[in-house]
C-alpha positions in Angstrom: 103.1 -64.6 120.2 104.0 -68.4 121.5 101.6 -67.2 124.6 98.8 -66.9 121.9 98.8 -70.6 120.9 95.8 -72.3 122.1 96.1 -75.9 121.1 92.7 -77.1 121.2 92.3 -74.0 118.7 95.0 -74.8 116.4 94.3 -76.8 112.8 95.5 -80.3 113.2 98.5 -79.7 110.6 99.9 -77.4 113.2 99.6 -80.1 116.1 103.5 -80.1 116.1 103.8 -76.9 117.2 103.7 -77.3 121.4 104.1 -75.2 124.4 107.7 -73.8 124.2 108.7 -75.0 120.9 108.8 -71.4 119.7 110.9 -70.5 122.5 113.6 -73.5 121.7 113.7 -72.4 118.5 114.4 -68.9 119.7 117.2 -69.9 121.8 118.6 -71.6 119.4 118.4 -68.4 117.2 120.2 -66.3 120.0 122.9 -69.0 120.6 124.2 -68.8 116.9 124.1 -65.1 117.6 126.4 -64.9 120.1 123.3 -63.7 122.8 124.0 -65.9 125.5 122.0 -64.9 128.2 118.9 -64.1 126.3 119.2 -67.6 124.6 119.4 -69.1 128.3 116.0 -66.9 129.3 113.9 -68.6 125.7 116.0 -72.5 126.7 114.7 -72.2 130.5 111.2 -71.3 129.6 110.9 -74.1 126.7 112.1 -76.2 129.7 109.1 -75.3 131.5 106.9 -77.0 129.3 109.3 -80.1 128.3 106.7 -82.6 130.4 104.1 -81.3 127.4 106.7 -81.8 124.5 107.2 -85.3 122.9 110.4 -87.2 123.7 112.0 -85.9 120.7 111.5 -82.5 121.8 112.2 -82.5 125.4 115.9 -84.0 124.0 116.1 -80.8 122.2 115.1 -78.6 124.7 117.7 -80.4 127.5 120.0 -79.9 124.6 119.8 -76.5 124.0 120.2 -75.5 127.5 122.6 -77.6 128.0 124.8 -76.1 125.7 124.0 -72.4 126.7 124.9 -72.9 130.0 129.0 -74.9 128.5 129.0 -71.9 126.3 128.7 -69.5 128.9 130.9 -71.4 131.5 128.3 -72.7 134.0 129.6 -76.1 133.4 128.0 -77.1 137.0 125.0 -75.7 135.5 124.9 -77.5 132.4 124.9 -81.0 133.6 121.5 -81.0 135.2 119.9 -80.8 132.0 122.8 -82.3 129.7 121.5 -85.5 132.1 117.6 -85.2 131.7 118.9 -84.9 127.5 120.4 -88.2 128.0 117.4 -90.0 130.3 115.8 -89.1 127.4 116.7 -90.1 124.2 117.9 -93.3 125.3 117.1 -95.8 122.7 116.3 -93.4 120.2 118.0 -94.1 116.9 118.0 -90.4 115.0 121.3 -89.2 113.6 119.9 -85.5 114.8 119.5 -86.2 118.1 122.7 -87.8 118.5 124.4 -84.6 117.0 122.8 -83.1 119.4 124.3 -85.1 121.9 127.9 -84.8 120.8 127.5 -80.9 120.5 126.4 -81.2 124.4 129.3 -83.3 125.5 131.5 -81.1 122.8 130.8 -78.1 124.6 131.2 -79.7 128.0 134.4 -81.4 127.9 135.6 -78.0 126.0 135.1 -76.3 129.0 135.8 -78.8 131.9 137.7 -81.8 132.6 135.8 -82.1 136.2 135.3 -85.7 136.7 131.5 -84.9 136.8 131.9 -84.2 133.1 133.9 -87.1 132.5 131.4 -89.0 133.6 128.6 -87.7 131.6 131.0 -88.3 128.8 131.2 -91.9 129.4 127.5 -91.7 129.8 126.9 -90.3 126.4 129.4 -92.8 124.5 128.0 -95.9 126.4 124.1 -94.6 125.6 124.8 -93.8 122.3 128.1 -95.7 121.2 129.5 -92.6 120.3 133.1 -94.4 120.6 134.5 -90.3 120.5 
């Protein structure tokens, strides 16, 4: 159905609803399942489309896959987009987006002590003054 939605078609009340939201919002769904690897197919398409997404949606989608990839144990894997999350909401002031921040660097540093995840730690405190 998300292939259906044809923007210039839509009503304007339905303007936030972009290329691969539907698909975040389905990897999200499949995360709290437990279906990891289907949630990481819906997060990699929605990150197809990011570039077409707002900022605060591109922060989510990063986010979501992100965390898919910590939850499954690609750690390596997670911090290519964990780091496009955080070029992104830098100077944003949203207490949702810096949850979503903390569940990223939660799931990392649950899974990894590498100093590459240390790092993006820091990162994430110093952007956000997270002080965790």
């Amino acid at each position: 159905m998300a292939d259906r939605i044809r923007i210039g078609e839509e009503p304007a009340e339905t303007s936030y609803v972009q290329p691969g939201l539907v698909q975040t919002q389905h990897a999200e769904a499949l995360r709290h399942l437990g279906d990891l690897a289907a949630a990481e197919e819906y997060a990699t398409e929605a990150v197809l489309t990011a570039d077409h997404a707002h900022l605060r949606g591109q922060v989510h989608r990063y986010a979501g896959l992100a965390t898919i990839r910590a939850q499954r144990g690609s750690v390596d894997e997670a911090l290519d987009p964990a780091n496009h999350m955080l070029d992104r909401v830098r100077g944003m002031e949203s207490g949702r987006l810096h949850d979503r921040v903390r569940s990223v660097r939660t799931a990392l540093l649950s899974r990894s002590s590498e100093s590459e995840v240390r790092e993006f730690a820091e990162r994430a405190d110093a952007e956000l003054g997270l002080g965790l």
